[in-house]
C-alpha angles and dihedrals in degrees: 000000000000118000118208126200103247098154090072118108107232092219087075098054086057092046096046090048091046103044087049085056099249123142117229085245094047087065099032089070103060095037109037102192091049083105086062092046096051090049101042109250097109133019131213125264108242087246086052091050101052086052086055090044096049096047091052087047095234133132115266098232097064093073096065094056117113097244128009114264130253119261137177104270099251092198089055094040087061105061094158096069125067121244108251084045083056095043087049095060117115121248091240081066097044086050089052085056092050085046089050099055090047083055082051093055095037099056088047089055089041091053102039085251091295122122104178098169094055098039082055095045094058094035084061100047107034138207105338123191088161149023130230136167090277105055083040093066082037094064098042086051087059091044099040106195101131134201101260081060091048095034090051099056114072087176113103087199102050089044100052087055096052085057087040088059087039093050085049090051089062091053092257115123124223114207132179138207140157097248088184093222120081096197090088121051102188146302133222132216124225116220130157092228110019115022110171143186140225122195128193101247081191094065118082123269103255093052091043089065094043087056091051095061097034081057096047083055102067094041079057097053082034110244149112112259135180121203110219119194087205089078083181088086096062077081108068091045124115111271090252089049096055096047094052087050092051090043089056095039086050086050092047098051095036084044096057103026101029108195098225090055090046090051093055094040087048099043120126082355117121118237114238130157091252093051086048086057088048092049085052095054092042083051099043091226140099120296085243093066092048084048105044086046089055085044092056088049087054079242095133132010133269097240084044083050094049095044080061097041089049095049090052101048077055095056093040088060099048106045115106139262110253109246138154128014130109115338093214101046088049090058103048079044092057099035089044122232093264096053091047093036082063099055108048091048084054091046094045095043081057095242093133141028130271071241108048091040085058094051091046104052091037108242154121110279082232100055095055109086091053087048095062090041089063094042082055097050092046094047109031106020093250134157117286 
């Protein structure tokens, strides 16, 4: 015999769908009878429930409460994209949101809801609307990390993760994750205590840094932001949100590639395409902020700008989705060694819970253990 839930309260099933981005008509055609569900007239089969619940990402058990709870509106937290750009994002994005707010709670649990390193970090720099050369300096100072640092590691790798434990040290977590749509190369979430970034691990490296510090931009200036490869839709934003994403694409790009440092490193050298590829390996960044930055400087010329630009919008299409490798190394490489280094000294400090320890780092109970074996062995050289 075949029991159906028909204690659920259909409500929930149209929050839940909503609130994961799907149309009516996007689930309708894979499960015929959903109209029925969401009305009233039928009810779902507990098999067939669990299958809803995990395709919204949402615990099963919330669909059995009496009335759907209350959560932070996503569409309002993000005030520097357009509606319909919004509306058009994929479900696999509006669940990372979700994800990010549960990193936020965790690190607060995790922390006893203190966050020394970042309350230091905007005490010392104060309210910012805007950024010059000297808070620049400012904030590289905070985060020291120098350019002989950034000038002696041609890795993109290895150089993303030296800002990702800078950007630790001054209590801002840096968390990965295929987002499987390139269109978007990561978001950030503002929060007093914990703000925290996501970056898109399936968009090249040098894209992947840019984001970092475009994202830094607008915690700093405390708000939720989303990057967005598609720049046509900074024009039909508010005045005041297209000036704030100018304002933290302008940071990114004088943060990384300071004019004053590029002057001196450019100075009596002919510009050539190549030394503009060597510039980009020197600065860790993409050959079209070297170049915007020499543009700027009336260095090279705008057709000889947008051949690069161009070049690079072409690579950047055509570079692939991330799939496949080692499960275990994907996921110390999304969490980030400092987030998952504090749980498992808390866990093995006995601090928390097995339990606890699983719910924070995201996996399966039975994976844990392997996937300490693996951060050992990426951090201390142990055994896998």
């Amino acid at each position: 015999m075949v029991v159906k839930c028909t204690s659920i309260n259909p409500e929930i099933l149209i929050w839940a769908r909503e609130s994961a981005g799907y149309t009516l008509e996007d689930i309708c055609a894979t499960i015929k009878k959903y109209n029925d569900w969401e009305n009233g007239t039928d009810f779902p089969t507990y098999a067939e429930l669990e299958k809803i619940a995990n395709k919204y990402k949402r615990p099963l058990a919330i669909f059995f409460f009496p009335e759907a709870p209350k959560e932070i509106s996503q569409k309002k937290s993000f005030r520097t994209i357009p509606e319909y750009e919004f509306d058009n994002l994929p479900p696999t994005i509006k669940f990372l949101f979700r994800k990010g707010l549960s990193m936020q709670e965790n690190l607060k649990e995790l922390n006893n809801n203190e966050n020394t390193e970042y309350t230091t970090f905007t005490k010392s720099l104060g309210d910012v609307s805007d950024f010059n050369s000297k808070n620049i300096e400012q904030i590289r100072n905070l985060l020291n990390v120098s350019f002989d640092v950034q000038f002696k590691i041609n890795n993109r790798d290895e150089m993303f993760e030296i800002w990702r434990n800078s950007f630790a040290d001054i209590g801002i977590y840096v968390f990965k994750e295929a987002f499987k749509d390139n269109n978007v190369g990561g978001f950030c979430l503002y929060d007093e205590m914990y703000p925290i970034i996501f970056i898109n691990n399936s968009t090249t490296k040098n894209r992947q840094i840019f984001t970092l510090f475009h994202e830094l931009a607008h915690l700093i200036l405390k708000g939720n932001h989303i990057d967005l490869s598609d720049r046509d839709y900074v024009d039909n934003l508010p005045n005041n949100a297209k000036k704030i994403e100018v304002i933290c694409n302008k940071f990114a790009g004088d943060f990384l590639v300071p004019n004053s440092v590029l002057t001196n490193v450019v100075k009596g050298t002919t510009i050539s395409e190549r030394y503009i590829e060597q510039l980009s390996d020197k600065f860790s960044v993409s050959q079209e902020v070297i170049a915007r930055k020499l543009l700027d400087k009336n260095l090279i010329t705008q057709v000889a700008y947008n051949n690069i630009a161009d070049h690079m919008k072409e690579i950047a299409t055509k570079h692939p989705l991330n799939r496949g490798g080692n499960y275990y190394y994907n996921q110390i490489a999304y969490l980030g060694k400092r987030y998952l280094g504090l749980i498992l000294d808390k866990y093995n400090a006995r601090m928390i819970t097995f339990d606890q320890a699983v719910q924070y780092v995201g996996i399966k109970a039975n994976k844990f253990y392997d996937l300490e074996n693996y951060y050992s062995k990426l951090v201390y050289g142990g055994a896998v």
